[in-house]
C-alpha positions in Angstrom: -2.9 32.6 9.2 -5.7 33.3 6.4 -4.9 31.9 3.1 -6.5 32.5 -0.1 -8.4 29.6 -1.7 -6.1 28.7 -5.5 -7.1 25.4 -6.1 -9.9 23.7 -5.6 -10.7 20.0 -6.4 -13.7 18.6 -9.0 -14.9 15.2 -8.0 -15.7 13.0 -11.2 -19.4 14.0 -10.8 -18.7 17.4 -10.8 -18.3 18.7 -7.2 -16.1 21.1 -5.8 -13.6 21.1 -2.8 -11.8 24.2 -2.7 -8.4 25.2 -0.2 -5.3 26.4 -0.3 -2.4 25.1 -2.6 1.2 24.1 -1.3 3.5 21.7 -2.6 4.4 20.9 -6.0 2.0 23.6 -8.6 1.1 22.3 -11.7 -2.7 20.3 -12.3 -2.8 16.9 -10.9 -5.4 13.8 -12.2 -5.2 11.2 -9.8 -8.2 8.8 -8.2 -9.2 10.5 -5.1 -8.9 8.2 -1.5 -8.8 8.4 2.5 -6.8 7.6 5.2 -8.1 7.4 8.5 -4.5 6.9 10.4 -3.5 10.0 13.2 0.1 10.1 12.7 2.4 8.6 10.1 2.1 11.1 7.0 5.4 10.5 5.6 5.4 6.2 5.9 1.9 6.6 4.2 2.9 9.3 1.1 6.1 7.2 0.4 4.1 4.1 0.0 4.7 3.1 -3.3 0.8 1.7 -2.9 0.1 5.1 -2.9 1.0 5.4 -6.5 -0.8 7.9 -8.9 -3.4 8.6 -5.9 -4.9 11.6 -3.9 -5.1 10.8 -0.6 -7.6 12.4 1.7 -5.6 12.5 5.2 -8.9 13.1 7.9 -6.5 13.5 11.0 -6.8 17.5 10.7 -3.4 18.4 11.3 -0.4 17.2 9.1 3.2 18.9 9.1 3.6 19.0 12.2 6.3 16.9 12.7 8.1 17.6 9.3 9.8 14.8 7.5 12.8 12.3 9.0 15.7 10.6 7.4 15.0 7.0 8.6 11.4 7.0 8.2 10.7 6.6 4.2 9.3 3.5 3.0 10.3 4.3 -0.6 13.4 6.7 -2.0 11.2 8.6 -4.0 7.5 9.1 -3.1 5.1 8.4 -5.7 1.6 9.8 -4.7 0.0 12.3 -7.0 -1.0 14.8 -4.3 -2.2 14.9 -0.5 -5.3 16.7 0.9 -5.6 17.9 3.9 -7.5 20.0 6.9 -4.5 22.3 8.3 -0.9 22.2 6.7 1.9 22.8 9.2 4.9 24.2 7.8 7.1 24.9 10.9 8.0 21.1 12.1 8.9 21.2 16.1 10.6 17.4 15.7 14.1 17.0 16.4 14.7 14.5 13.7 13.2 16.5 11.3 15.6 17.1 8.0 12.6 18.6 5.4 9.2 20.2 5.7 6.5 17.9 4.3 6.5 20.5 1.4 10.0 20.6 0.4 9.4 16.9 0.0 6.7 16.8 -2.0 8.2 19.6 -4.3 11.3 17.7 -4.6 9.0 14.8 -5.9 6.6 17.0 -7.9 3.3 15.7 -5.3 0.6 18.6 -5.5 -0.6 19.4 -2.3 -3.9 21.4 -1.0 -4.8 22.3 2.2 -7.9 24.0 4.3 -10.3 21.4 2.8 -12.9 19.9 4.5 -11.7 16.7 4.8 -14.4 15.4 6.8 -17.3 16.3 4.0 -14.6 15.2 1.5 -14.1 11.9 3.3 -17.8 10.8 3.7 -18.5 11.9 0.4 -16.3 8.9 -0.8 -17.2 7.1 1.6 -20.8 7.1 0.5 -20.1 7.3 -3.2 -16.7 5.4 -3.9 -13.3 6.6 -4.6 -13.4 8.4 -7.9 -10.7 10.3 -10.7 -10.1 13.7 -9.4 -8.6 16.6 -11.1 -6.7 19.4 -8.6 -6.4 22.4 -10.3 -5.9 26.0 -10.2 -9.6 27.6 -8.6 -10.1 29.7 -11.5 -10.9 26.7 -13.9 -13.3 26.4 -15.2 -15.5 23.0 -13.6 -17.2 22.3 -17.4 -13.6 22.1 -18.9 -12.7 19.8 -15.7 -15.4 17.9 -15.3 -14.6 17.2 -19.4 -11.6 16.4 -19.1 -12.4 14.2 -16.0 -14.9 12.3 -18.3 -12.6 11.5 -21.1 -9.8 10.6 -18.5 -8.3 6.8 -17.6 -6.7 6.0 -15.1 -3.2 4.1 -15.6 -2.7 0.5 -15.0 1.0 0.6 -15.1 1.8 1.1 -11.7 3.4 -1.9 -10.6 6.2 -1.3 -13.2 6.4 1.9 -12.4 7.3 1.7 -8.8 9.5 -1.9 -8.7 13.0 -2.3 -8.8 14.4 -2.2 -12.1 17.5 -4.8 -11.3 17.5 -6.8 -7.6 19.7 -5.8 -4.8 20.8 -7.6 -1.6 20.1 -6.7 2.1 21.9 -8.8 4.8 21.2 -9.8 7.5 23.6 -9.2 11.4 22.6 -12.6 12.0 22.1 -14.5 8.9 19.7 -17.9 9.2 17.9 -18.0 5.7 17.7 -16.2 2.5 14.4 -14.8 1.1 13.5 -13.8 -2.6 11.4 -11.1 -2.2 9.0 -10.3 -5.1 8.8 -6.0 -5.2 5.5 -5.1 -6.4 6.0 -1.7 -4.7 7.4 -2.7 -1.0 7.4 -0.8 1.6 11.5 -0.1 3.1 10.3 -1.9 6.8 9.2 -5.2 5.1 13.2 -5.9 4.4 13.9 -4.0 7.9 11.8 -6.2 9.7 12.6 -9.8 7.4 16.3 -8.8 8.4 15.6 -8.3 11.8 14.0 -11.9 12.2 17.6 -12.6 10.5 16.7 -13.1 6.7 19.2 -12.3 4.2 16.9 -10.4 1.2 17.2 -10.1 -1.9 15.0 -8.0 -3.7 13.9 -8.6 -6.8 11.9 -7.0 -9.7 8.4 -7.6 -10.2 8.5 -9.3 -13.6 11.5 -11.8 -12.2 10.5 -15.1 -13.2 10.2 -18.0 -11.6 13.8 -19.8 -13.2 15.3 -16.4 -11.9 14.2 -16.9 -8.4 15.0 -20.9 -8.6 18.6 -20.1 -9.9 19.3 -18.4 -6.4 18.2 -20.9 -4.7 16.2 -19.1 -1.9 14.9 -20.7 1.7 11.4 -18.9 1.5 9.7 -16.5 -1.4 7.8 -13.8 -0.3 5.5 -11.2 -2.1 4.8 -7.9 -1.6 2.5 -5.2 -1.2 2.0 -2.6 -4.4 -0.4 -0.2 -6.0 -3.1 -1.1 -8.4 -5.6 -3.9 -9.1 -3.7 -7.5 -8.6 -5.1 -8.5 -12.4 -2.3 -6.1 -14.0 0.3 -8.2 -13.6 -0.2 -11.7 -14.6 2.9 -12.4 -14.8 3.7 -11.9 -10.9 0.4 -14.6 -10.9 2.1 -16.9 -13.4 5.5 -16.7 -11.1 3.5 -17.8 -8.3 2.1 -20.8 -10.2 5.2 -22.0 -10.9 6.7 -21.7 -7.7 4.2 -22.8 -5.2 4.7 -25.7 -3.2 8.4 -25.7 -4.3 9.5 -23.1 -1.4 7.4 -21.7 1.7 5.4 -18.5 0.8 4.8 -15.5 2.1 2.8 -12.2 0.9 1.0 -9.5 1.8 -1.8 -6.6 0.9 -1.3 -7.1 -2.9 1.2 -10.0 -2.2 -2.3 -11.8 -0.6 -3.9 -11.3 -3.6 -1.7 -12.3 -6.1 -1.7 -15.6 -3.9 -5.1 -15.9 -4.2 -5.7 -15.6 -8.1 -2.8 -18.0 -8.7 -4.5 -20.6 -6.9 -7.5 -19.8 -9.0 -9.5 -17.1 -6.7 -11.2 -14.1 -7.7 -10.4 -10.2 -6.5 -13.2 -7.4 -6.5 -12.3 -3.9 -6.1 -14.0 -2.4 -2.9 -16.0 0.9 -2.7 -13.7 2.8 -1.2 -11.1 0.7 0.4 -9.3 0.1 3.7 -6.9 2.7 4.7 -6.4 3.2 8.1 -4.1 2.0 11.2 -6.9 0.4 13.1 -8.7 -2.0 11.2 -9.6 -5.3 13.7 -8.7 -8.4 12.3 -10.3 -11.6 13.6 -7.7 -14.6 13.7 -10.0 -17.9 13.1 -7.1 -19.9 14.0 -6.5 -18.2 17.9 -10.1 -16.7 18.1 -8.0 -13.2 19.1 -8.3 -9.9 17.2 -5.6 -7.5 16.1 -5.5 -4.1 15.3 -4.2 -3.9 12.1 -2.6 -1.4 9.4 -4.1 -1.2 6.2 -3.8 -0.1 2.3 -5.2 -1.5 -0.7 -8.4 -1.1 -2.8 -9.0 -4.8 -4.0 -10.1 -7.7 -1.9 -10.2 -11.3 -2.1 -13.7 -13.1 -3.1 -14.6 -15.3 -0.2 -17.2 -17.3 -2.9 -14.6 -17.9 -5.2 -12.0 -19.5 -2.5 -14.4 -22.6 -2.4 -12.4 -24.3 -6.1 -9.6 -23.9 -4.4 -7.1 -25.4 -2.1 -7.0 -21.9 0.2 -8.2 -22.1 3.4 -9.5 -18.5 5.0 -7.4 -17.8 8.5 -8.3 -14.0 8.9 -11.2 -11.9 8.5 -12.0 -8.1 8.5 -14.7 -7.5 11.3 -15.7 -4.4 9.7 -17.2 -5.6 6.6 -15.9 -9.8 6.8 -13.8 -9.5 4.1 -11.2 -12.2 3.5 -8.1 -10.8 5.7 -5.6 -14.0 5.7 -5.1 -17.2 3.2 -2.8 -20.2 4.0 -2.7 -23.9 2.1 -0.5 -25.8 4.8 1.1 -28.2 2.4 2.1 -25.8 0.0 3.1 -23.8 3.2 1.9 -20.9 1.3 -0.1 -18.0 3.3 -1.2 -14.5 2.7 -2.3 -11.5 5.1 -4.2 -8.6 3.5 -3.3 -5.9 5.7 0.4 -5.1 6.7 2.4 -6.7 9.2 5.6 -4.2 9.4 3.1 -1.3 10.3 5.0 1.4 9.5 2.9 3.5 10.3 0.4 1.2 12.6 0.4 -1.0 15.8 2.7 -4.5 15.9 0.1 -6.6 16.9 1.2 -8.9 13.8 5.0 -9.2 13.9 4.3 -12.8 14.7 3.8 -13.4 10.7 7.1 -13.0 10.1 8.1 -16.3 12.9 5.4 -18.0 11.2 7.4 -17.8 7.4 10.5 -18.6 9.5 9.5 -21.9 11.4 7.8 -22.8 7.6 11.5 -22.2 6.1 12.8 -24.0 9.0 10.3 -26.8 8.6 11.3 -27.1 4.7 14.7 -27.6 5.5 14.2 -30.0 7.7 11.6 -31.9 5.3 
Protein backbone atom coordinates (compact mmCIF):
# COMPACT_ATOMS: atom_id res chain seq x y z
CA UNK A 1 0.00 0.00 0.00
CA UNK A 2 1.36 3.57 -0.94
CA UNK A 3 0.70 6.25 1.52
CA UNK A 4 1.02 9.85 1.19
CA UNK A 5 3.63 11.54 3.30
CA UNK A 6 1.31 14.16 6.14
CA UNK A 7 3.62 14.58 8.73
CA UNK A 8 6.90 14.81 8.82
CA UNK A 9 9.27 15.36 11.91
CA UNK A 10 11.83 18.59 12.54
CA UNK A 11 14.74 17.52 14.70
CA UNK A 12 15.78 20.54 17.16
CA UNK A 13 18.53 21.49 14.57
CA UNK A 14 16.21 21.71 11.93
CA UNK A 15 16.12 18.40 10.02
CA UNK A 16 13.37 16.76 8.52
CA UNK A 17 11.95 13.07 8.73
CA UNK A 18 8.89 12.84 6.81
CA UNK A 19 6.09 9.53 6.65
CA UNK A 20 2.94 8.78 7.03
CA UNK A 21 0.53 9.76 9.96
CA UNK A 22 -1.64 7.24 12.05
CA UNK A 23 -2.76 7.31 15.40
CA UNK A 24 -3.84 10.11 17.44
CA UNK A 25 -3.78 13.74 14.82
CA UNK A 26 -3.03 16.76 16.38
CA UNK A 27 0.97 18.22 16.68
CA UNK A 28 3.11 16.52 19.16
CA UNK A 29 6.47 18.14 21.11
CA UNK A 30 8.17 15.48 22.78
CA UNK A 31 12.12 14.69 23.12
CA UNK A 32 12.91 12.32 20.40
CA UNK A 33 14.61 8.56 21.44
CA UNK A 34 15.27 4.81 20.26
CA UNK A 35 14.54 1.51 21.00
CA UNK A 36 16.57 -1.16 19.75
CA UNK A 37 14.18 -4.18 21.16
CA UNK A 38 12.45 -6.65 18.09
CA UNK A 39 9.22 -7.40 19.72
CA UNK A 40 7.46 -5.91 22.73
CA UNK A 41 5.82 -2.61 21.28
CA UNK A 42 2.96 -2.47 23.59
CA UNK A 43 5.10 -3.33 27.23
CA UNK A 44 7.55 -0.57 25.85
CA UNK A 45 4.68 2.36 24.78
CA UNK A 46 2.84 1.67 28.18
CA UNK A 47 5.94 2.30 30.19
CA UNK A 48 5.21 5.00 32.19
CA UNK A 49 9.21 5.79 31.60
CA UNK A 50 8.24 6.46 28.37
CA UNK A 51 6.52 9.58 29.47
CA UNK A 52 6.21 12.78 27.21
CA UNK A 53 8.81 10.88 24.71
CA UNK A 54 9.02 9.96 20.93
CA UNK A 55 10.28 6.83 20.58
CA UNK A 56 12.15 5.72 17.48
CA UNK A 57 11.22 1.80 17.25
CA UNK A 58 14.28 0.45 14.69
CA UNK A 59 12.73 -3.20 14.44
CA UNK A 60 10.97 -2.27 10.94
CA UNK A 61 7.83 -3.79 11.43
CA UNK A 62 5.35 -2.94 14.40
CA UNK A 63 1.54 -3.81 14.45
CA UNK A 64 1.83 -6.87 13.72
CA UNK A 65 0.74 -8.55 16.49
CA UNK A 66 -1.97 -5.87 17.59
CA UNK A 67 -2.38 -5.10 21.21
CA UNK A 68 -3.37 -7.78 24.23
CA UNK A 69 -5.30 -7.57 27.41
CA UNK A 70 -2.73 -8.91 29.87
CA UNK A 71 0.17 -7.34 28.44
CA UNK A 72 0.11 -3.41 29.57
CA UNK A 73 2.56 -2.31 31.99
CA UNK A 74 0.50 0.82 32.71
CA UNK A 75 -3.61 1.40 32.44
CA UNK A 76 -3.13 4.34 30.39
CA UNK A 77 -0.08 4.74 28.15
CA UNK A 78 1.71 7.91 28.44
CA UNK A 79 4.26 8.33 25.50
CA UNK A 80 3.86 11.29 23.22
CA UNK A 81 4.08 9.47 19.88
CA UNK A 82 5.92 6.32 18.25
CA UNK A 83 7.92 6.28 15.05
CA UNK A 84 8.26 3.75 13.05
CA UNK A 85 9.46 1.91 9.56
CA UNK A 86 6.21 -0.10 8.46
CA UNK A 87 2.86 0.17 10.49
CA UNK A 88 0.74 -2.96 10.49
CA UNK A 89 -2.75 -2.46 10.99
CA UNK A 90 -4.25 -5.99 10.47
CA UNK A 91 -2.92 -7.97 13.73
CA UNK A 92 -2.84 -11.94 13.02
CA UNK A 93 -2.49 -12.69 17.10
CA UNK A 94 -5.12 -14.50 18.75
CA UNK A 95 -4.98 -12.54 21.82
CA UNK A 96 -5.29 -9.54 20.16
CA UNK A 97 -8.36 -7.14 21.59
CA UNK A 98 -7.09 -3.59 19.80
CA UNK A 99 -4.92 -2.52 16.84
CA UNK A 100 -1.84 -0.60 18.03
CA UNK A 101 -3.75 2.48 16.62
CA UNK A 102 -6.95 2.30 18.34
CA UNK A 103 -4.72 2.36 21.37
CA UNK A 104 -2.87 5.08 20.86
CA UNK A 105 -6.04 7.14 19.67
CA UNK A 106 -7.77 6.14 22.72
CA UNK A 107 -4.70 7.65 24.58
CA UNK A 108 -4.21 10.61 22.24
CA UNK A 109 -0.23 9.09 21.31
CA UNK A 110 0.60 10.57 17.62
CA UNK A 111 1.90 8.17 15.55
CA UNK A 112 4.03 8.29 12.05
CA UNK A 113 5.05 5.66 10.01
CA UNK A 114 7.26 5.02 6.69
CA UNK A 115 10.27 6.87 8.34
CA UNK A 116 13.53 5.91 8.00
CA UNK A 117 14.23 4.78 11.24
CA UNK A 118 17.54 3.58 10.61
CA UNK A 119 18.91 7.26 9.42
CA UNK A 120 16.62 8.62 12.19
CA UNK A 121 18.24 6.26 14.67
CA UNK A 122 22.02 7.00 14.00
CA UNK A 123 21.25 10.43 13.65
CA UNK A 124 20.66 10.42 17.55
CA UNK A 125 22.83 8.19 18.02
CA UNK A 126 25.59 10.44 16.80
CA UNK A 127 24.06 13.67 17.95
CA UNK A 128 22.02 12.95 21.20
CA UNK A 129 18.38 12.71 21.84
CA UNK A 130 16.82 16.07 21.15
CA UNK A 131 13.04 17.98 21.48
CA UNK A 132 11.12 17.06 18.42
CA UNK A 133 8.07 18.54 17.01
CA UNK A 134 5.63 15.94 14.77
CA UNK A 135 3.58 17.94 12.76
CA UNK A 136 1.35 18.14 9.88
CA UNK A 137 4.11 18.12 6.42
CA UNK A 138 2.82 21.25 5.23
CA UNK A 139 4.47 23.34 8.13
CA UNK A 140 6.30 25.36 7.76
CA UNK A 141 10.20 24.12 9.32
CA UNK A 142 11.10 28.04 10.22
CA UNK A 143 7.84 28.31 12.29
CA UNK A 144 8.88 24.69 13.80
CA UNK A 145 12.22 24.97 14.23
CA UNK A 146 10.93 28.41 16.28
CA UNK A 147 8.88 27.04 18.19
CA UNK A 148 11.35 24.05 18.88
CA UNK A 149 13.85 26.72 20.10
CA UNK A 150 11.64 28.48 22.50
CA UNK A 151 10.38 25.05 23.77
CA UNK A 152 11.14 23.14 27.44
CA UNK A 153 10.71 20.23 28.09
CA UNK A 154 8.66 19.23 31.36
CA UNK A 155 10.10 18.05 34.43
CA UNK A 156 6.87 16.88 36.03
CA UNK A 157 6.75 13.57 34.97
CA UNK A 158 7.07 11.63 37.96
CA UNK A 159 3.83 13.21 39.38
CA UNK A 160 2.27 12.87 36.42
CA UNK A 161 2.46 9.16 36.00
CA UNK A 162 2.40 7.82 39.99
CA UNK A 163 -0.36 6.66 41.85
CA UNK A 164 -2.36 9.35 43.30
CA UNK A 165 -3.47 7.17 46.61
CA UNK A 166 -1.69 3.47 47.34
CA UNK A 167 -3.46 0.28 46.67
CA UNK A 168 -2.74 -3.35 47.74
CA UNK A 169 -1.76 -6.46 45.67
CA UNK A 170 -1.69 -9.88 47.47
CA UNK A 171 0.06 -12.29 47.22
CA UNK A 172 -1.39 -16.64 46.65
CA UNK A 173 1.21 -17.26 49.02
CA UNK A 174 1.89 -14.49 51.33
CA UNK A 175 5.65 -14.46 53.17
CA UNK A 176 6.39 -10.69 53.46
CA UNK A 177 4.99 -7.36 52.72
CA UNK A 178 6.76 -4.78 50.48
CA UNK A 179 6.24 -0.85 50.26
CA UNK A 180 6.79 -0.15 46.93
CA UNK A 181 7.72 3.45 45.99
CA UNK A 182 5.74 4.18 42.25
CA UNK A 183 7.81 6.51 40.38
CA UNK A 184 6.14 5.22 37.26
CA UNK A 185 6.28 1.22 37.64
CA UNK A 186 5.94 -0.97 35.35
CA UNK A 187 2.51 -3.65 36.03
CA UNK A 188 5.20 -6.90 36.04
CA UNK A 189 7.32 -5.45 38.87
CA UNK A 190 4.21 -6.20 41.39
CA UNK A 191 3.40 -9.42 39.11
CA UNK A 192 6.71 -10.70 39.59
CA UNK A 193 7.22 -9.35 43.65
CA UNK A 194 3.86 -11.38 44.10
CA UNK A 195 4.99 -14.19 42.36
CA UNK A 196 8.14 -14.56 44.70
CA UNK A 197 5.12 -14.26 47.28
CA UNK A 198 5.21 -10.49 48.43
CA UNK A 199 2.18 -8.92 49.49
CA UNK A 200 2.50 -5.03 47.80
CA UNK A 201 1.39 -2.17 48.47
CA UNK A 202 1.86 0.46 46.21
CA UNK A 203 2.37 3.67 47.17
CA UNK A 204 2.62 7.25 45.67
CA UNK A 205 5.74 8.80 44.88
CA UNK A 206 5.71 11.70 47.34
CA UNK A 207 4.77 9.06 50.35
CA UNK A 208 6.96 9.87 53.02
CA UNK A 209 8.99 8.01 54.93
CA UNK A 210 6.53 8.10 58.53
CA UNK A 211 3.83 6.91 55.89
CA UNK A 212 5.83 3.93 54.84
CA UNK A 213 7.03 3.28 58.66
CA UNK A 214 3.33 3.42 59.87
CA UNK A 215 2.68 0.14 57.77
CA UNK A 216 5.26 -1.46 58.99
CA UNK A 217 6.71 -3.16 55.78
CA UNK A 218 9.40 -6.30 55.60
CA UNK A 219 11.38 -4.72 52.59
CA UNK A 220 11.01 -1.14 50.66
CA UNK A 221 11.57 -1.08 47.22
CA UNK A 222 11.79 1.74 44.43
CA UNK A 223 10.85 1.92 41.20
CA UNK A 224 11.60 2.69 37.81
CA UNK A 225 10.00 6.18 36.19
CA UNK A 226 10.48 8.80 33.58
CA UNK A 227 12.66 11.73 33.89
CA UNK A 228 15.99 12.94 35.38
CA UNK A 229 16.32 11.29 39.18
CA UNK A 230 17.04 15.20 40.53
CA UNK A 231 13.22 16.11 40.07
CA UNK A 232 12.11 14.51 42.87
CA UNK A 233 14.01 15.12 45.92
CA UNK A 234 11.68 14.22 47.96
CA UNK A 235 11.69 10.41 46.78
CA UNK A 236 15.76 11.08 47.67
CA UNK A 237 14.94 12.59 51.08
CA UNK A 238 12.49 9.35 51.70
CA UNK A 239 15.32 7.19 51.02
CA UNK A 240 17.56 9.03 53.54
CA UNK A 241 15.28 8.54 56.09
CA UNK A 242 14.70 5.04 55.59
CA UNK A 243 17.83 3.35 54.78
CA UNK A 244 19.34 0.92 56.95
CA UNK A 245 15.98 0.76 58.79
CA UNK A 246 14.42 -1.95 56.22
CA UNK A 247 16.13 -3.93 53.28
CA UNK A 248 16.08 -2.07 49.94
CA UNK A 249 15.44 -2.62 46.71
CA UNK A 250 15.26 -0.41 43.34
CA UNK A 251 15.59 -0.27 40.03
CA UNK A 252 16.34 1.91 36.61
CA UNK A 253 15.30 5.22 38.24
CA UNK A 254 14.82 3.37 41.62
CA UNK A 255 18.96 2.76 41.25
CA UNK A 256 19.44 6.16 40.94
CA UNK A 257 17.46 7.65 43.45
CA UNK A 258 19.59 5.15 45.68
CA UNK A 259 22.54 6.50 44.60
CA UNK A 260 22.04 10.39 45.22
CA UNK A 261 20.57 9.67 48.65
CA UNK A 262 23.72 8.19 49.64
CA UNK A 263 25.42 11.22 48.29
CA UNK A 264 26.32 10.07 44.43
CA UNK A 265 26.00 12.01 41.46
CA UNK A 266 23.72 11.17 38.04
CA UNK A 267 24.66 12.49 34.49
CA UNK A 268 22.32 12.34 31.68
CA UNK A 269 23.75 10.05 28.82
CA UNK A 270 23.83 11.02 25.03
CA UNK A 271 21.35 9.12 24.04
CA UNK A 272 20.51 6.43 26.50
CA UNK A 273 20.06 2.73 26.85
CA UNK A 274 17.00 1.37 25.32
CA UNK A 275 17.10 -1.96 24.19
CA UNK A 276 16.43 -5.70 25.33
CA UNK A 277 19.96 -6.86 24.97
CA UNK A 278 22.21 -4.79 26.86
CA UNK A 279 25.24 -7.32 28.57
CA UNK A 280 25.60 -6.70 32.03
CA UNK A 281 28.84 -7.83 33.78
CA UNK A 282 28.09 -9.15 37.38
CA UNK A 283 31.55 -8.37 39.45
CA UNK A 284 30.28 -10.43 42.11
CA UNK A 285 29.79 -14.02 39.81
CA UNK A 286 32.15 -12.79 36.97
CA UNK A 287 28.93 -13.91 34.55
CA UNK A 288 27.09 -11.66 32.08
CA UNK A 289 23.40 -11.13 31.55
CA UNK A 290 21.47 -9.94 28.86
CA UNK A 291 19.54 -7.37 30.13
CA UNK A 292 16.44 -4.99 29.38
CA UNK A 293 16.85 -1.54 29.52
CA UNK A 294 15.25 2.14 29.73
CA UNK A 295 16.36 5.24 31.16
CA UNK A 296 18.44 8.36 30.06
CA UNK A 297 20.43 9.06 33.34
CA UNK A 298 23.26 7.08 34.74
CA UNK A 299 25.09 6.83 37.91
CA UNK A 300 28.68 8.71 38.18
CA UNK A 301 31.12 5.98 38.96
CA UNK A 302 33.73 9.09 40.30
CA UNK A 303 31.28 10.25 42.53
CA UNK A 304 30.51 6.68 44.33
CA UNK A 305 34.07 6.92 45.93
CA UNK A 306 32.35 9.45 49.21
CA UNK A 307 30.17 7.02 49.62
CA UNK A 308 29.38 3.92 51.34
CA UNK A 309 28.03 2.18 47.73
CA UNK A 310 29.92 -0.39 46.48
CA UNK A 311 29.59 -1.01 42.37
CA UNK A 312 28.25 -4.88 41.70
CA UNK A 313 27.25 -4.46 37.91
CA UNK A 314 28.57 -2.86 35.07
CA UNK A 315 27.40 -2.08 31.40
CA UNK A 316 30.00 -3.69 28.93
CA UNK A 317 28.96 -1.43 26.31
CA UNK A 318 30.07 1.83 27.57
CA UNK A 319 31.15 0.61 31.63
CA UNK A 320 28.66 2.48 33.07
CA UNK A 321 27.60 1.81 36.72
CA UNK A 322 24.79 -1.05 36.24
CA UNK A 323 24.30 -2.37 39.99
CA UNK A 324 24.84 -0.56 43.61
CA UNK A 325 24.52 -2.52 47.04
CA UNK A 326 25.80 -1.30 50.74
CA UNK A 327 25.58 -4.81 52.55
CA UNK A 328 24.84 -3.40 55.98
CA UNK A 329 22.23 -1.21 55.01
CA UNK A 330 21.20 -4.19 52.85
CA UNK A 331 20.34 -1.69 50.33
CA UNK A 332 21.05 -2.49 46.45
CA UNK A 333 20.07 -1.08 43.11
CA UNK A 334 20.15 -2.51 39.39
CA UNK A 335 19.95 0.04 36.59
CA UNK A 336 18.40 -1.99 33.99
CA UNK A 337 15.08 -4.00 34.64
CA UNK A 338 14.79 -7.23 36.17
CA UNK A 339 10.87 -8.09 35.34
CA UNK A 340 11.79 -7.71 31.49
CA UNK A 341 8.68 -7.23 30.16
CA UNK A 342 9.59 -7.00 27.22
CA UNK A 343 13.31 -8.67 27.60
CA UNK A 344 15.11 -11.94 28.51
CA UNK A 345 14.96 -13.23 32.53
CA UNK A 346 18.36 -13.62 32.94
CA UNK A 347 17.85 -11.46 36.23
CA UNK A 348 14.83 -12.77 38.08
CA UNK A 349 17.34 -13.85 40.70
CA UNK A 350 17.22 -10.05 42.11
CA UNK A 351 14.01 -10.49 43.30
CA UNK A 352 15.50 -13.91 45.76
CA UNK A 353 18.19 -11.63 46.62
CA UNK A 354 15.56 -8.73 48.33
CA UNK A 355 13.86 -11.82 49.77
CA UNK A 356 16.63 -13.72 51.66
CA UNK A 357 17.71 -9.77 52.73
CA UNK A 358 13.99 -9.46 54.25
CA UNK A 359 14.43 -12.88 55.52
CA UNK A 360 17.80 -12.05 56.98
CA UNK A 361 16.17 -8.78 58.75
CA UNK A 362 13.83 -10.73 60.42
CA UNK A 363 15.80 -12.92 61.64
CA UNK A 364 18.41 -10.07 62.81
Amino acid sequence: MIHQCDRKIILQDGTEFYGYGFGASGDCAAEIVFNTSMVGYQEILSDPSYTGQAIVMTYPLIGNYGMCDEDYESLRPTASAMIVREYNNEPSNFRAAMTLEEVMVKNGIIGIAGVDTRKLAKYIRDKGTCKVLITDASTSNLAAFAHLQSLSLPTDQVSRVSVKEPYFSPSEHKKYHVAAIDCGMKQNIVRRLNSWGCDVTVFPWNTTAEEIEAVSPDGVFLSNGPGNPEDVPCVIQMVRELRGKYPMFGICLGHQIIALAYGAETYKLKFGHRGGNHPVKNLRTGKVEITSQNHSYAVDANSLEKTPLAVTHVNLLDNTVEGLEYQEDRVFSVQYHPESAPGPQDSDYLFGQFIKMMEEAKHA
